[in-house]
Every structure is written in structure tokens, then in C-alpha cells.
C-alpha positions as CSV (number, residue, x, y, z in Angstrom):
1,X,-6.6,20.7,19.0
2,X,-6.6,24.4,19.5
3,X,-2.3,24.6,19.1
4,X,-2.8,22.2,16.4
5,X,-5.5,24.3,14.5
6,X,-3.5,27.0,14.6
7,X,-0.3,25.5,13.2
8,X,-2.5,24.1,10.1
9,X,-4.0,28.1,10.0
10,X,-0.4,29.2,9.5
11,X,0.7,26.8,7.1
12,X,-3.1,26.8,4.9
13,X,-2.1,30.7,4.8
14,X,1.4,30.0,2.9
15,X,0.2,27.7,0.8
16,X,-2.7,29.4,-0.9
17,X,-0.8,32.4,-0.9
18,X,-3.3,34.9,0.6
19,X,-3.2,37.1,3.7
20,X,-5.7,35.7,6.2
21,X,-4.4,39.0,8.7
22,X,-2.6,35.9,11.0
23,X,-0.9,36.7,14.0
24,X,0.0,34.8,16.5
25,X,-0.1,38.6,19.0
26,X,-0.6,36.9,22.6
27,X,-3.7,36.6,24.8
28,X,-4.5,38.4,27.9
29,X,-6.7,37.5,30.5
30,X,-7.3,40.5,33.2
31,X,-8.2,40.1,36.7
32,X,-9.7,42.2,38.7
33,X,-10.0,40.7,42.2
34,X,-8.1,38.7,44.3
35,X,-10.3,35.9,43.4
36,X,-10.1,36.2,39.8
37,X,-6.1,35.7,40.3
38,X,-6.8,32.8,42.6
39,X,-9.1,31.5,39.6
40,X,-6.5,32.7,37.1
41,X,-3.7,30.9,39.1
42,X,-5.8,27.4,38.9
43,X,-6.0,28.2,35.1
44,X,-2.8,28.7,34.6
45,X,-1.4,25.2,36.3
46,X,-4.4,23.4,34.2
47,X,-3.3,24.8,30.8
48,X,0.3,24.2,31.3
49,X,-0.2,20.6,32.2
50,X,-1.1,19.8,28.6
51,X,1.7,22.0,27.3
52,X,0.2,25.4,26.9
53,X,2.9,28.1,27.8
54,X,0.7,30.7,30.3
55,X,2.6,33.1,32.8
56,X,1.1,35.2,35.3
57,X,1.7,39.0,34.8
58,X,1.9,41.3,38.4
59,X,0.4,45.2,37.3
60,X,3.1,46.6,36.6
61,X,3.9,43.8,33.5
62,X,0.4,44.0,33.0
63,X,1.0,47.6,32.0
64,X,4.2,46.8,29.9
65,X,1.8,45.0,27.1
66,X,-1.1,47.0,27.4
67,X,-0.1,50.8,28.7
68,X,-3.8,52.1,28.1
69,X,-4.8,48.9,30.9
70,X,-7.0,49.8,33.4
71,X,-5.5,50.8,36.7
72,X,-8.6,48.4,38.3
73,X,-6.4,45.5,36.4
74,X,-3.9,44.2,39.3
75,X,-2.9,41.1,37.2
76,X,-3.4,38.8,34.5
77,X,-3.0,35.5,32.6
78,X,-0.8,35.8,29.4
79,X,-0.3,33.1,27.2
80,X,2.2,34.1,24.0
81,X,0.6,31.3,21.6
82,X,-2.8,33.3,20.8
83,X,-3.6,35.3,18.2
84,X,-6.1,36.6,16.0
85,X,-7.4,35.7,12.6
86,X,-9.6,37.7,9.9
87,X,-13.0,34.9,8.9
88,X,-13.7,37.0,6.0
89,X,-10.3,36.9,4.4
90,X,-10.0,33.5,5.7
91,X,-13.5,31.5,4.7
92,X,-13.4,32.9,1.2
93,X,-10.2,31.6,0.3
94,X,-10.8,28.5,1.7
95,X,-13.9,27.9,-0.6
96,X,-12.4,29.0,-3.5
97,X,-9.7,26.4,-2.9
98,X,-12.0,23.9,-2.3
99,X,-14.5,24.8,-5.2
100,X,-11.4,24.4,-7.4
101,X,-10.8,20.9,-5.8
102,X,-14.2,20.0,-6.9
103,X,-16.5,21.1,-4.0
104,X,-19.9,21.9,-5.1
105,X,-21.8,24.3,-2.5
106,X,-25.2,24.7,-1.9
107,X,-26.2,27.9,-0.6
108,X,-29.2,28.7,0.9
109,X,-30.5,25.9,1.2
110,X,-32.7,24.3,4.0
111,X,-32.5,20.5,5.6
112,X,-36.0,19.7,5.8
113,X,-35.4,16.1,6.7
114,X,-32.5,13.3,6.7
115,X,-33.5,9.4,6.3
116,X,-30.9,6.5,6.5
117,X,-31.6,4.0,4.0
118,X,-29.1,0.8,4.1
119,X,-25.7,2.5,2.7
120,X,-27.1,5.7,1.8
121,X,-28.4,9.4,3.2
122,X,-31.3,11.3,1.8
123,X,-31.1,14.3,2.6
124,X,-34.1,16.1,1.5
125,X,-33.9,19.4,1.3
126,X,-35.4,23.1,0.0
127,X,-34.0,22.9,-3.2
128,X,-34.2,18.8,-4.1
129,X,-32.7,15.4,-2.5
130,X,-29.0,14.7,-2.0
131,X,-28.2,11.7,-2.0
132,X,-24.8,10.4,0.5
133,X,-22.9,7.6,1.8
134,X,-21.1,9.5,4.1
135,X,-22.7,12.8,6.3
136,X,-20.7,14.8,8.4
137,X,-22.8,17.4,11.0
138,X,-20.8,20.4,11.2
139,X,-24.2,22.8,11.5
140,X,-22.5,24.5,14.8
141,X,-25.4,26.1,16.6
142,X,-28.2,24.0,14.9
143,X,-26.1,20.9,15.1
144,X,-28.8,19.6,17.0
145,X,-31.6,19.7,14.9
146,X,-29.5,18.0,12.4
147,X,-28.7,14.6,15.0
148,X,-32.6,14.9,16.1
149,X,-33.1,14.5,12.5
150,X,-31.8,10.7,12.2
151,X,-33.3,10.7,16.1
152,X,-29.9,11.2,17.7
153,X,-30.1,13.3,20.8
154,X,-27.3,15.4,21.3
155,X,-26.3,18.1,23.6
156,X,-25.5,21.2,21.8
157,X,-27.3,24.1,22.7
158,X,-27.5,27.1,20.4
159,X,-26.4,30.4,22.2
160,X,-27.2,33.5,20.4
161,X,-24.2,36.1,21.1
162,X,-23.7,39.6,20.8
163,X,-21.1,41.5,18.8
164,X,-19.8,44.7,18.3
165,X,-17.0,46.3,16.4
166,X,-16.4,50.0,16.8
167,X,-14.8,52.6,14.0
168,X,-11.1,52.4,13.1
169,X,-8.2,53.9,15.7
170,X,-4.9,54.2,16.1
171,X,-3.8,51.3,17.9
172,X,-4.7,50.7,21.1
173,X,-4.7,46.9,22.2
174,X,-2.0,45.0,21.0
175,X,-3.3,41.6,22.2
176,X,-6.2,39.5,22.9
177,X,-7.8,41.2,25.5
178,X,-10.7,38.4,27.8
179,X,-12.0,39.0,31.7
180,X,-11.3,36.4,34.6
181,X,-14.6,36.5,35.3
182,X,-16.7,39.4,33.3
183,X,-18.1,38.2,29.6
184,X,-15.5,40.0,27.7
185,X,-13.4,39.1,24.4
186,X,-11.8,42.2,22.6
187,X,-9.1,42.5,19.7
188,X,-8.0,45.1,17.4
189,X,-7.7,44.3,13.5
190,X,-5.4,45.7,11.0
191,X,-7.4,47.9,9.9
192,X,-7.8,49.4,13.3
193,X,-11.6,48.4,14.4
194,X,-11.7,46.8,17.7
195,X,-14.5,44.1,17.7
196,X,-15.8,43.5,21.2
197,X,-17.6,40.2,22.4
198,X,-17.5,37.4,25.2
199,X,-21.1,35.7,25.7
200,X,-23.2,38.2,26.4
201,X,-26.9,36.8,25.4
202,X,-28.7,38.0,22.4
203,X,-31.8,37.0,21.5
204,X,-33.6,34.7,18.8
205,X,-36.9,35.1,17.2
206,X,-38.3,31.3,16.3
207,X,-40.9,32.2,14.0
208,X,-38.6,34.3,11.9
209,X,-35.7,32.0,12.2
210,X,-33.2,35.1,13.0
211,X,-30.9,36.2,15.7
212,X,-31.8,39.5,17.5
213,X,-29.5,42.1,18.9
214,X,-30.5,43.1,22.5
215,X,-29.5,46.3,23.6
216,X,-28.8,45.4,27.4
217,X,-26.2,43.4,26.0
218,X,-24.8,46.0,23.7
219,X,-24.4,48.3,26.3
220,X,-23.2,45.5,29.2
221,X,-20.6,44.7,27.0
222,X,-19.2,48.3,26.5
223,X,-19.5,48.9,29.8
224,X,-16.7,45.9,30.8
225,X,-15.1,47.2,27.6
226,X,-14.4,50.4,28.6
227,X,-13.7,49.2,32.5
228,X,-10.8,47.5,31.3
229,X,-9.3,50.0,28.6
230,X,-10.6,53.2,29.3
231,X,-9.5,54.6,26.5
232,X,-11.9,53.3,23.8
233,X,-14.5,55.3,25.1
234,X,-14.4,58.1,22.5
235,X,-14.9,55.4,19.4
236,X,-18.5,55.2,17.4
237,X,-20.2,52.1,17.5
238,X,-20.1,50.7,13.5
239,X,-22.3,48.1,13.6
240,X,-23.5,45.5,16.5
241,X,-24.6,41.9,15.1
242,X,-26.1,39.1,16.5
243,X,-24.2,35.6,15.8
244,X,-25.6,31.7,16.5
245,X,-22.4,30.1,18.8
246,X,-21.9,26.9,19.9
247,X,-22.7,25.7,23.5
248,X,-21.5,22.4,25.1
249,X,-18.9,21.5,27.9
250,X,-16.2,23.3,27.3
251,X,-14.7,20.3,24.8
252,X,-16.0,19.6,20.6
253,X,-18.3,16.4,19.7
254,X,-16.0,14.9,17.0
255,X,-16.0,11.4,15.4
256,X,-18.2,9.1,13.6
257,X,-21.8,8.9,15.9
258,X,-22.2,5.8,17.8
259,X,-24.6,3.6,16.8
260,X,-24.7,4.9,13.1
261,X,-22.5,4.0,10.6
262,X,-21.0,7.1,8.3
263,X,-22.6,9.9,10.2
264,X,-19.9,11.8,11.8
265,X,-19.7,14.7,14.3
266,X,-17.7,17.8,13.9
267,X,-18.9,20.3,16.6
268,X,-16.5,22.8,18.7
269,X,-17.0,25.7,20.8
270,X,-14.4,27.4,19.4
271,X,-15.0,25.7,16.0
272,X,-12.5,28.6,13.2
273,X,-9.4,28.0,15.7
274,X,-10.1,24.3,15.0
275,X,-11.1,24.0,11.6
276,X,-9.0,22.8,10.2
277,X,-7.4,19.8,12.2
278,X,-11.3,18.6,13.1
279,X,-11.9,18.6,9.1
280,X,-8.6,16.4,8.8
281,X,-9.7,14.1,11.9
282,X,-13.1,13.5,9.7
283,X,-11.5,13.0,6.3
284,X,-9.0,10.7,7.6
285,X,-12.1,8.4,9.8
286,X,-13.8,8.8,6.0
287,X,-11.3,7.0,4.5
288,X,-10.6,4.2,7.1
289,X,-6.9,6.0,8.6
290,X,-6.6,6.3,12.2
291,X,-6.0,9.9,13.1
292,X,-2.8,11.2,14.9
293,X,-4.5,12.4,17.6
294,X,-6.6,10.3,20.5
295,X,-10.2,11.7,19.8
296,X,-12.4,9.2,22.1
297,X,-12.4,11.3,25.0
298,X,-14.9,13.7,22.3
299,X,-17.2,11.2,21.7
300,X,-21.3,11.7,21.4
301,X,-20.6,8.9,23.6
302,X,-19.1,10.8,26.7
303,X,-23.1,12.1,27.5
């Protein structure tokens, strides 16, 4: 799904003739310890299996790709098929694409409740009823609370994460940068910001409905950060920002939800690489075509 979402990324980008700040730059995993490597080693045999190209870089390679590495870094994980995307080139041309098409978007607006009656969904919401025959879940983090709302039990949690992205440099990491076994994702844009992340916890105030930035976090992160290139250490914070990710097993919930007709699911982890081909898996299963690619094993159905 991830190669395949990538592929569709690349070709969406020629064909609406924008600059979504693709590239396809490698990904880096570092290790540390003799057990990250042992643990990088096991990754490495998994991923190739199911035809991911991964190699296993010694230092001094290591070194080659990134010079301003870490001399802590004794190996890593590479895999040449990763890359990096920018969301807010991306998502905007995707909706005006799709607004042309016909799309009507409703922003701001709340799902107070969601009743199945015979063919239909009312969905009733902030801002009036919609009425549909067909419902597809793609809430990410409170994809939940949508399935509790047709009292459909599902396992996605919501995981508040932290993010950072410092002031613009000269380059610095050429790839995507992740730890073996440290909470660490960290790229460098065109523009020259490095935005730093990898599951570190932020919080969420219930009452106020809004993520909270936690400074432990903030600070844990920039602390691996800077362990593994040392050299960022001179750059100004920008801005930190707390986002709502997605939290399963490792593998999306995609497909129409057993037991009720025309409601389908189209959750993922690592849900903008994926886009794409998990919206053409659902409009396909919408109009009654069987989709190229085996999706039972990401059935509700699998908990």
C-alpha cells in the first residue's frame, strides 16, 4: 500500500501540474547499539520479503549519506524508495481538484450523531442533516467515535504527537532520518526547515477538545535530535505543534464494516503516504469493482 501510494503521489503530481516538493530522497534508520542492528537486521529480512529494497549500511557508508551523522551512529537501515512530501502544497491542490469535480466540503463542522435508516445515513450534524447512502470513516484519530456512533467498536486509539520544525539552514540531512529504537523522525524541506517528530506523547485537553504541546516532549525530542546530528544544535525553534495521529497495529482498517452495509473504513497509521490508493480501494468497493489489491487481511474483522 505504502509503494503503491507513493507511485499514485507521483503520478497525481504530473497530472494536476503542481509541485507537491516530491522526492523520492531515501530513508535512514540509525542504530545505535548492537541490539538496534540485531533489531535493524530482523527489519530488514521482513521488509524485503514483501519486495521492499532495504540494505544495511556499516559507519563508514553511514557517513557517505549523511557526513554531519553522529559518530555514536555505528550502522543503519537504508531503504532508497522513501521520500518526503510537502501536506500543504499537497492537500490544497487535491481539494481544489476535487471541488472542481463536484465535491462540496463542509468545514467546521461537527458529527453530533449518525443513525442507519433502511438504505440511508443521517448524519446529523452542527450545521444541519446529511443525508447518505454510502459513508466512508476516514476521521483518523477520532475514527472511533465515529464507528461508536452506529455502535461499532473499533480499535483505533487517538495518540496526540508532538512536532517541531526549526528555522531554515543550509542543508544538512539529505534523507529521512528515524532511530532503531529512540522516538525520532526528521527531514529537511526545500525551503531548508528541518521538522522533527517520531511519537513523542503530547497531551489533550477533553473539555476544550484541543491538543496540548508538552514541553518534556519538546525537549526529549531535540535531545535524540541533536544525538544523532549534532549539528542542528545552533537552529531556533520556529514553532512546536501538537497533531492528533492514528494508533492501531501497525496495519490500516480498510473495507466496507462487517455487519453494515455501505459503511466503509479507511483508517491508516501512516494515512498521506496512503491516500491515495486506500481512497481508490473505497471508490472502487462503492461502485461494486473488486480492487487490485487483496485487502481482507485489513478487515474491522481481524479484532
Amino acid at each position: 500500500l505504502q509503494k503503491k501510494g507513493i507511485q499514485l503521489w507521483k503520478e497525481l503530481e504530473k497530472e494536476l501540474k503542481s509541485d507537491f516538493e516530491l522526492e523520492i530522497t531515501g530513508g535512514i534508520m540509525v542504530a545505535e547499539t548492537e541490539n538496534d542492528i540485531s533489531y535493524l537486521k530482523n527489519k530488514i529480512l521482513a521488509e524485503k520479503k514483501v519486495g521492499i529494497e532495504m540494505e544495511l549500511l556499516s559507519r563508514e557508508d553511514v557517513r557517505k549519506h549523511i557526513p554531519n551523522v553522529s559518530k555514536k551512529v555505528l550502522a543503519a537501515a537504508y531503504c532508497p524508495g522513501e521520500g518526503k512530501i510537502n501536506p500543504m502544497l499537497a492537500t490544497p491542490a487535491l481539494a481544489k481538484e476535487a471541488e472542481r469535480l463536484g465535491t462540496k466540503f463542509n468545514l467546521e463542522t461537527t458529527v453530533l450523531s449518525i443513525k442507519k435508516e433502511k438504505e440511508f445515513f443521517i448524519v446529523e450534524t452542527n450545521r444541519g442533516i446529511i443525508k447518505s447512502k454510502y459513508l466512508v470513516n476516514a476521521a483518523g484519530g477520532w475514527s472511533r467515535n465515529v464507528s461508536e456512533m452506529l455502535g461499532i467498536k473499533s480499535p483505533v486509539l487517538s495518540a496526540p504527537q508532538q512536532m517541531i520544525v526549526t528555522e531554515s539552514s543550509v542543508p544538512i540531512i539529505p534523507s529521512m532520518i528515524s532511530h532503531a529504537h529512540r522516538h525520532l523522525t526528521m527531514k529537511q524541506i526545500k525551503n531548508g526547515n528541518i521538522i522533527i517528530g517520531g511519537g513523542w506523547f503530547a497531551g489533550y485537553n477533553k473539555e476544550m477538545h484541543k491538543t496540548i504541546n508538552y514541553r518534556d516532549a519538546i525537549s526529549g525530542n531535540l535531545w535524540v535530535a541533536q544525538r544523532v546530528i549534532p549539528s542542528i544544535g545552533h537552529l531556533h525553534i520556529l514553532r512546536t505543534w501538537a497533531t492528533v495521529g492514528v494508533m492501531i497495529d501497525g496495519a490500516p482498517i480498510l473495507g466496507e464494516t462487517p455487519g453494515t452495509k455501505n459503511f466503509y473504513q479507511a483508517v491508516g497509521a501512516n494515512g498521506y503516504t496512503m491516500a491515495p490508493v486506500m481512497g481508490n480501494i473505497i471508490s472502487d468497493l462503492i461502485k461494486g469493482k473488486s480492487p487490485d489489491i487483496d485487502i481482507e487481511s485489513f478487515s474491522l474483522n481481524r479484532f
